[in-house]
C-alpha positions as CSV (number, residue, x, y, z in Angstrom):
1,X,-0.4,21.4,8.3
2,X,-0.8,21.3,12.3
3,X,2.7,21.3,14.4
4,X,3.5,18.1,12.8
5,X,1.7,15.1,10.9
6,X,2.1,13.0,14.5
7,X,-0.5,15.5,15.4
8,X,-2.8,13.6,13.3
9,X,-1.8,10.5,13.6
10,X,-4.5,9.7,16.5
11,X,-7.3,10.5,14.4
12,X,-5.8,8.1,12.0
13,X,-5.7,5.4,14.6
14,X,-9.3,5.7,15.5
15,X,-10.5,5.6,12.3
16,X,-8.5,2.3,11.9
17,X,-10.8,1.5,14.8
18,X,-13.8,2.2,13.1
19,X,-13.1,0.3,10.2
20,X,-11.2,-3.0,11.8
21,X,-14.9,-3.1,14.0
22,X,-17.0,-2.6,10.8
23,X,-15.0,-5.6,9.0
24,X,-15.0,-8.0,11.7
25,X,-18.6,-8.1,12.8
26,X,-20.3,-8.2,9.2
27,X,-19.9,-10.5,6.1
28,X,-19.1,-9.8,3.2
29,X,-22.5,-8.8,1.4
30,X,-23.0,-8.8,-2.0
31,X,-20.3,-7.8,-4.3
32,X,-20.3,-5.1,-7.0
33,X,-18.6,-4.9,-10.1
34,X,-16.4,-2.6,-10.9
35,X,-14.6,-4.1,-13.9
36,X,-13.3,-7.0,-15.5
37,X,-12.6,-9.3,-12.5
38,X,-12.6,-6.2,-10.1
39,X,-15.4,-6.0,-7.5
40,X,-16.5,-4.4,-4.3
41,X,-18.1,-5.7,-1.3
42,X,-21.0,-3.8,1.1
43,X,-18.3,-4.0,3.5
44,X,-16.1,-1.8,1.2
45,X,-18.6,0.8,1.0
46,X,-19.7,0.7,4.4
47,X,-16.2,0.8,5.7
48,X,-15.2,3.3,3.8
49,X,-18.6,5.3,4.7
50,X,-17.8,5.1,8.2
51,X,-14.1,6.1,7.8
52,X,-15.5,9.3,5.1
53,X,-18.1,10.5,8.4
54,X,-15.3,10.3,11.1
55,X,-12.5,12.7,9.1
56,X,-15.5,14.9,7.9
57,X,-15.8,15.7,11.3
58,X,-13.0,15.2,12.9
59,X,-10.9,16.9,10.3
60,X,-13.0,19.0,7.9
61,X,-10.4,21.0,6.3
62,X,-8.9,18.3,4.4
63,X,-9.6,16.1,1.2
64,X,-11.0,12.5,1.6
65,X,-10.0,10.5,-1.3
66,X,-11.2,6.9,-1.3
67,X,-11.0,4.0,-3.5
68,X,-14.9,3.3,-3.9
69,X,-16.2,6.5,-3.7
70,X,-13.3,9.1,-5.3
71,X,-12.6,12.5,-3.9
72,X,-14.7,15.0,-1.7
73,X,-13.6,18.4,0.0
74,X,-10.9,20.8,-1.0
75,X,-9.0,19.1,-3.7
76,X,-7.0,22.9,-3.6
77,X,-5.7,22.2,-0.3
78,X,-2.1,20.6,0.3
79,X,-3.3,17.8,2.7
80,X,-5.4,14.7,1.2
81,X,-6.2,11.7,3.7
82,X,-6.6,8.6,1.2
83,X,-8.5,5.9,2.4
84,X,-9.1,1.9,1.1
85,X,-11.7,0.2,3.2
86,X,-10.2,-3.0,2.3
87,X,-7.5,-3.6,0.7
88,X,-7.4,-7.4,-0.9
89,X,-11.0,-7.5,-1.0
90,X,-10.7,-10.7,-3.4
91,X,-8.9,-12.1,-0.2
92,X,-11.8,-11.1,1.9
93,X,-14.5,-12.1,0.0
94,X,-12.7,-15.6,0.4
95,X,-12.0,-15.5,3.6
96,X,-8.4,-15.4,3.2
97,X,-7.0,-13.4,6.2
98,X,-4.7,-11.1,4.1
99,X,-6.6,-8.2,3.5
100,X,-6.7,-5.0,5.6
101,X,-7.3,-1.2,5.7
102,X,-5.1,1.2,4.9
103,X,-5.4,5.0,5.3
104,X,-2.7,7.8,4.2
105,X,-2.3,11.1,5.0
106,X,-0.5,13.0,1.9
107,X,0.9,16.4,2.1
108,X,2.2,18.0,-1.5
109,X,2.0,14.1,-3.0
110,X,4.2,12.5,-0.3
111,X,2.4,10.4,2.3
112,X,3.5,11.7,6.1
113,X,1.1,9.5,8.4
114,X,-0.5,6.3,7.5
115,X,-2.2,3.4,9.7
116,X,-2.4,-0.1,8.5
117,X,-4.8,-2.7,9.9
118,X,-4.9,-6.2,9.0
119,X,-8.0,-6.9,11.2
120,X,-8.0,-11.1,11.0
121,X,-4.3,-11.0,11.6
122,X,-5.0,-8.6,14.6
123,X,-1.6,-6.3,13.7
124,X,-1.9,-2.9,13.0
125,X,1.3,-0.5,11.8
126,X,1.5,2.9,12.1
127,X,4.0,6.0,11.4
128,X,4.4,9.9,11.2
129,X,6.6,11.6,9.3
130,X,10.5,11.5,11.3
131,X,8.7,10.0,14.2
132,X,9.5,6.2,13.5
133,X,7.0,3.2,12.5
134,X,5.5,0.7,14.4
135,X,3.3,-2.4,15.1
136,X,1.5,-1.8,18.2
137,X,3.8,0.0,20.3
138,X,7.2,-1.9,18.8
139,X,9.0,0.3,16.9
140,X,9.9,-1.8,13.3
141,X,12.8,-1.5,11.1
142,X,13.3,-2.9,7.4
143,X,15.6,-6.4,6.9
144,X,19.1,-6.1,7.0
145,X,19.4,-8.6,4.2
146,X,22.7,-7.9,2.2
147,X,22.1,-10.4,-0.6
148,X,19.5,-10.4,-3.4
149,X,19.7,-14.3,-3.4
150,X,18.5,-14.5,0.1
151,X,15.9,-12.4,-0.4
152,X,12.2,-12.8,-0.1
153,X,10.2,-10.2,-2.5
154,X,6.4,-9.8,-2.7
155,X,5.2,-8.8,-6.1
156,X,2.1,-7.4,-6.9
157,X,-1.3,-8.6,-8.3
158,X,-1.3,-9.2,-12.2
159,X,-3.1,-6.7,-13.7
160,X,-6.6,-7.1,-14.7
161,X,-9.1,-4.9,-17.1
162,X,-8.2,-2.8,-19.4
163,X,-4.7,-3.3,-21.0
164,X,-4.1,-6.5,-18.5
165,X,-2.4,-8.7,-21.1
166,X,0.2,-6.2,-22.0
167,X,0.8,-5.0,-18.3
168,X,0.8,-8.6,-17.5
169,X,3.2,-9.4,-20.1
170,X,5.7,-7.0,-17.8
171,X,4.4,-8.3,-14.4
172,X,5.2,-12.3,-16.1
173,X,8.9,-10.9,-17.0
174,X,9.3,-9.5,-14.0
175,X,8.4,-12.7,-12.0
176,X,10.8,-14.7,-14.2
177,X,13.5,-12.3,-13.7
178,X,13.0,-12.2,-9.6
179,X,12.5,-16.4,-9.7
180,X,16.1,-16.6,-11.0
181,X,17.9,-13.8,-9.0
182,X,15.8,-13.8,-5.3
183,X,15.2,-16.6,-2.7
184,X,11.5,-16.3,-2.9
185,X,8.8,-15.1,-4.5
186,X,5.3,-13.9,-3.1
187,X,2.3,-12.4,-4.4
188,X,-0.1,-11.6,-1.4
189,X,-2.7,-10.0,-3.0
190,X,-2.7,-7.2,-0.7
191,X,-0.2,-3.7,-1.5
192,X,-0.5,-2.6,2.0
193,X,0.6,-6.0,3.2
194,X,3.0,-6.0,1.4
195,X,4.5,-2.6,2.4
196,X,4.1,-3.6,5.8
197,X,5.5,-6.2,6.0
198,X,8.7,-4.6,4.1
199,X,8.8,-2.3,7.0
200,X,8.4,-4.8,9.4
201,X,11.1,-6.9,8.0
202,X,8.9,-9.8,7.1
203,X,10.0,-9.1,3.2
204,X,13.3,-7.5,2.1
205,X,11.3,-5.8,-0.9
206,X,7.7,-5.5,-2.5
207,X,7.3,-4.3,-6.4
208,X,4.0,-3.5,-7.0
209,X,3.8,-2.0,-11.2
210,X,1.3,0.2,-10.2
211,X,0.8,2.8,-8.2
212,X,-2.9,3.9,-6.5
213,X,-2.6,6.4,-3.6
214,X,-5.4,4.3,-1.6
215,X,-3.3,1.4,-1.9
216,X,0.0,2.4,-1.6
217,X,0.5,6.0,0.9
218,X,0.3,4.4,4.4
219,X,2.5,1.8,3.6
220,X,4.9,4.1,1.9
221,X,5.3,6.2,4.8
222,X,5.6,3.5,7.2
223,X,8.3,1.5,5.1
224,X,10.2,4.6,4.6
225,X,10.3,5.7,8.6
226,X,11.1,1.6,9.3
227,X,14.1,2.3,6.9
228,X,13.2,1.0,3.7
229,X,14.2,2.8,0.3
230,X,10.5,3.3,-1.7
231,X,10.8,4.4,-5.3
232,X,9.2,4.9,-8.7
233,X,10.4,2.1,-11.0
234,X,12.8,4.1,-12.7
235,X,14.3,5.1,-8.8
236,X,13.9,8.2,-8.6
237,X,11.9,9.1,-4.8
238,X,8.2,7.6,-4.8
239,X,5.7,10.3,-4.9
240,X,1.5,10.4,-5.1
241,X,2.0,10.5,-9.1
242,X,4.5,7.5,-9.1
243,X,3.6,4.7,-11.7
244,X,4.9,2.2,-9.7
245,X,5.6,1.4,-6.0
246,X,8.9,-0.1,-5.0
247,X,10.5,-1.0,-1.2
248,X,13.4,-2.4,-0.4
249,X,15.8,-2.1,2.5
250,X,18.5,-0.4,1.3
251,X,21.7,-2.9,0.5
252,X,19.7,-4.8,-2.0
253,X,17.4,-1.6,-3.4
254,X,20.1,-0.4,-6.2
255,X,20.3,-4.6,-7.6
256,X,16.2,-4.8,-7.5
257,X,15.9,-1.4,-9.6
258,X,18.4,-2.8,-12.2
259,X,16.4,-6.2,-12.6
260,X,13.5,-4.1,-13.0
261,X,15.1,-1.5,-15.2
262,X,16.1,-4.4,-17.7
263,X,12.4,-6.0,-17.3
264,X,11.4,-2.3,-18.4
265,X,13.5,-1.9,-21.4
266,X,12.9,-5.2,-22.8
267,X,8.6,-4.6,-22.8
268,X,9.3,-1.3,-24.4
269,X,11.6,-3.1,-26.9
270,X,14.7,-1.6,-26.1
271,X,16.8,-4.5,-25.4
């Protein structure tokens, strides 16, 4: 890429600029389906529009994938920028404040810049690749929490459309398993939240069984440069292909990835 994926990292902040403007001075609009129980607002697509000119032209070179309108530019490339306009948009439709926009820069399937913006909470993280993450201009670090049972984890939305009831039969074991093990549960309904907020230290882990690079890369890089541990569910290193997403600081990674190894097992009937 360029000297180093900092050297983006502006253009990724101004499009976070663009899009936390766009949200907070129109409603809504109507919503489009997408799916069972899955839907889009004229804010997603004008958002995501907006975002989609701005790297055309700032960065040409490089693939735009985003989550309403797919992928555009040189998909042979080894940079992609991948973009969701807003990500908890059954949050926003609501006017629940947890919903934001998150935007990835991934080189070879492994995120190095991303931006998150949570626009009614007025926070927005950043990080580069080996250059630290932040919230504003405070450098962030993951929780130093030693013990699972003091633990706060976020969990992801239960899955919906196709297949929901088996995937959900996982996500509901899962939940069980972290109720009986962790101090807290949460489901925020937002992945970049979530990631965020791991970085931040807010949560000492987020498991999200799932795994959409609009969703997940700017969180990914910015928990991983705050110190958290992100992996696939199995724990092996969490890549653009990953099936699913977890962060955790690092003392209490290895006991989350054994719950959720046993959780794994037993849906697959092998325990």
């Amino acid at each position: 890429m360029t000297d180093a994926p900092a050297a983006l990292l502006p253009v990724a902040l101004r499009a976070a600029e663009i899009a936390s403007d766009l949200v907070h001075t129109r409603v809504p609009g109507l919503l489009t389906a997408k799916g069972d129980r899955d839907m889009a607002s004229e804010v997603d697509y004008a958002v995501e529009r907006a975002v989609r000119d701005y790297l055309k032209e700032r960065t040409p070179d490089i693939a735009i994938l985003g989550e309403e309108e797919g992928i555009t530019g040189d998909t042979a490339g080894e940079l992609m920028w991948a973009i969701d306009p807003v990500d908890g948009t059954a949050n926003f439709v609501r006017n629940i404040p947890l919903c934001g926009f998150s935007l990835g820069l991934i080189e070879r399937g492994r995120p190095v810049v991303g931006v998150i913006d949570l626009p009614f909470l007025g926070t927005r993280y950043h990080a580069a690749q080996h250059t630290g993450a932040y919230l504003g201009d405070r450098r962030i670090q993951a929780s130093m929490t030693t013990d699972l049972k003091d633990a706060i984890v976020a969990i992801g939305d239960y899955a919906v459309g196709e297949g929901a009831e088996a995937k959900n039969r996982q996500r509901i074991a899962l939940t069980e398993r972290l109720a009986a093990n962790v101090q807290r549960v949460r489901m925020l309904g937002s992945a970049a939240i979530d990631l965020a907020w791991v970085a931040e230290g807010k949560l000492d882990a987020s498991i999200t069984l799932s795994n959409k690079p609009w969703d997940t890369a700017a969180g990914v890089i910015i928990a991983r440069e705050a110190g958290a541990k992100v992996t696939d569910q199995d724990g092996t290193d969490h890549t653009a292909i990953s099936t699913a997403t977890v962060a955790a600081n690092s003392t209490i990674a290895v006991e989350l990835a054994s719950i959720l190894k046993t959780v794994v097992a037993a849906s697959q009937g092998q325990s």
